[in-house]
C-alpha positions in Angstrom: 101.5 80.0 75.4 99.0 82.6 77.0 99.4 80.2 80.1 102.8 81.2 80.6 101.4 84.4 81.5 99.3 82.9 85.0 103.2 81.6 86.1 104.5 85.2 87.8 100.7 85.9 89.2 100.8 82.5 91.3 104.6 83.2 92.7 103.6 86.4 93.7 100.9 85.3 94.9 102.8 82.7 96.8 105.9 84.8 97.7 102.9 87.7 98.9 101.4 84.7 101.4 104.6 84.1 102.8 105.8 87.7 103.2 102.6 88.1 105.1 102.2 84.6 107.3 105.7 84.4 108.5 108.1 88.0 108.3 104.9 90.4 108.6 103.3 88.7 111.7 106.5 87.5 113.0 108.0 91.1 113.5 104.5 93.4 113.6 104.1 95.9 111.3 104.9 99.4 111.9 102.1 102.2 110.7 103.6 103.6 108.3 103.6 100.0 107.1 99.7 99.5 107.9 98.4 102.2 105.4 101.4 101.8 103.0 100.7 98.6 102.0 96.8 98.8 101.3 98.3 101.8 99.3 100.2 99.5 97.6 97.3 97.1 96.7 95.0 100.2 95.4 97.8 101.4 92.9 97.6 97.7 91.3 93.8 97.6 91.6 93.8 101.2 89.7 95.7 99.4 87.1 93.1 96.3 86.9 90.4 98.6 87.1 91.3 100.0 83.5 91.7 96.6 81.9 87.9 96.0 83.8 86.0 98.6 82.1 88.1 99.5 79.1 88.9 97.8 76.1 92.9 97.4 75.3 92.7 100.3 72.8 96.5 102.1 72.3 94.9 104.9 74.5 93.8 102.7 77.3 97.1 100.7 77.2 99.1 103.9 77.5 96.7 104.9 80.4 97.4 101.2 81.8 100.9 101.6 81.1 101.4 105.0 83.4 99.6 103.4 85.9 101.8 100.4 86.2 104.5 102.2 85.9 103.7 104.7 88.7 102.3 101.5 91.2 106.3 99.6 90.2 107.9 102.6 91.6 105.4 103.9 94.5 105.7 99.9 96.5 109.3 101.1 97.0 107.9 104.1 98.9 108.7 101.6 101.7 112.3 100.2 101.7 113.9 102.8 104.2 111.6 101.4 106.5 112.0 97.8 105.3 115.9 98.6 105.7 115.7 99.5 109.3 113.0 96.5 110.0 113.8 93.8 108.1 115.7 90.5 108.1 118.2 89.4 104.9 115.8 87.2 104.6 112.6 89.5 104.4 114.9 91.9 102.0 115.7 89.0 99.5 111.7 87.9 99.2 111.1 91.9 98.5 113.7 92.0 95.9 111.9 88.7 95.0 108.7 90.8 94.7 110.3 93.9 93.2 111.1 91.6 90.2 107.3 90.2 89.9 105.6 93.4 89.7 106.2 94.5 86.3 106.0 91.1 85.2 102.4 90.6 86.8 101.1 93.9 85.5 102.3 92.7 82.2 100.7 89.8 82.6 97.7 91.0 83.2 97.9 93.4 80.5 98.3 90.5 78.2 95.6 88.9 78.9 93.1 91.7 79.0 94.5 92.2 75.4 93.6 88.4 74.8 90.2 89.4 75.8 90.6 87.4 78.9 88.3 89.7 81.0 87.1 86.9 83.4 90.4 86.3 84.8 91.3 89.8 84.9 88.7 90.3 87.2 89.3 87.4 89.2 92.7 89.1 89.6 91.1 92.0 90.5 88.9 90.5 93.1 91.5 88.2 94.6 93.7 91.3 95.2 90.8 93.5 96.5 90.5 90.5 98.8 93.8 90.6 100.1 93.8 94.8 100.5 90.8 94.5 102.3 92.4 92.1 104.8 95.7 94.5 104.4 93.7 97.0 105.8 91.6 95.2 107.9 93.8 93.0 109.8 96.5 95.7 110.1 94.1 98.2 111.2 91.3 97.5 113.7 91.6 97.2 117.3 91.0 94.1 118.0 94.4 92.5 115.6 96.8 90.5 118.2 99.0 92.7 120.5 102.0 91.2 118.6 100.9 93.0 115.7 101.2 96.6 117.4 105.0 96.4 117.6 104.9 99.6 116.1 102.0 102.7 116.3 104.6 105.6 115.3 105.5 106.4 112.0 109.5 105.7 111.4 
């Protein structure tokens, strides 16, 4: 049954891919955009991060818990943005990934409770990965001119 819990960490991960590959590069991301989202990706690795070097006491779950909690509501820090920006098609995959997030911390939690600490941290290093690139990509001077739609803050 614990494999149940790898199901919402591969749609987001697939529904994140898509998001990226085809609405992010297709419209360019605005700044406010390029730093929010590697935000975004450090509030879930702050949540990893405890199931890394803590054990799943009732203390560190709570701790876990608030940090979840906190990352589910600060990626909406982005929707009036998103509601200027965005296609219907872009909103319904955020909704999409609004839905996942609490599930995947959950998940994660689970499994750190399991004592599955290796795939935690594969987790963990898949999605510093993809932050890094966040930041990377959506930051340096040399990214495609299509990708600097937007330098001001909306």
């Amino acid at each position: 049954m614990i494999e149940l819990a790898f199901l919402p960490l591969a749609l987001q991960a697939a529904a994140m891919f898509f998001d990226e590959v085809h609405f992010h590069r297709h419209r360019g991301l605005s700044r406010w955009e390029r730093i929010g989202h590697p935000l975004d990706t450090g509030t879930v690795l702050a949540c990893f991060g405890v199931a890394i070097v803590a054990l799943p006491t009732p203390r560190w779950l709570v701790v876990y818990a608030a940090l979840a909690g906190f990352s589910c509501l600060f990626i909406t820090k982005d929707e009036p943005v998103h509601a200027r920006e965005c296609s219907p098609g872009e909103h319904w995959l955020h909704a999409v990934l609004f839905v996942l997030h609490p599930i995947v911390l959950a998940a994660v939690a689970l499994l750190w409770a399991r004592g599955l600490r290796t795939f935690v941290v594969a987790q963990a290093a898949m999605t510093f990965a993809f932050g890094a690139y966040q930041l990377l990509y959506w930051n340096l001077p040399w990214r495609p001119s299509w990708s600097r739609r937007s330098t001001r803050v909306r």
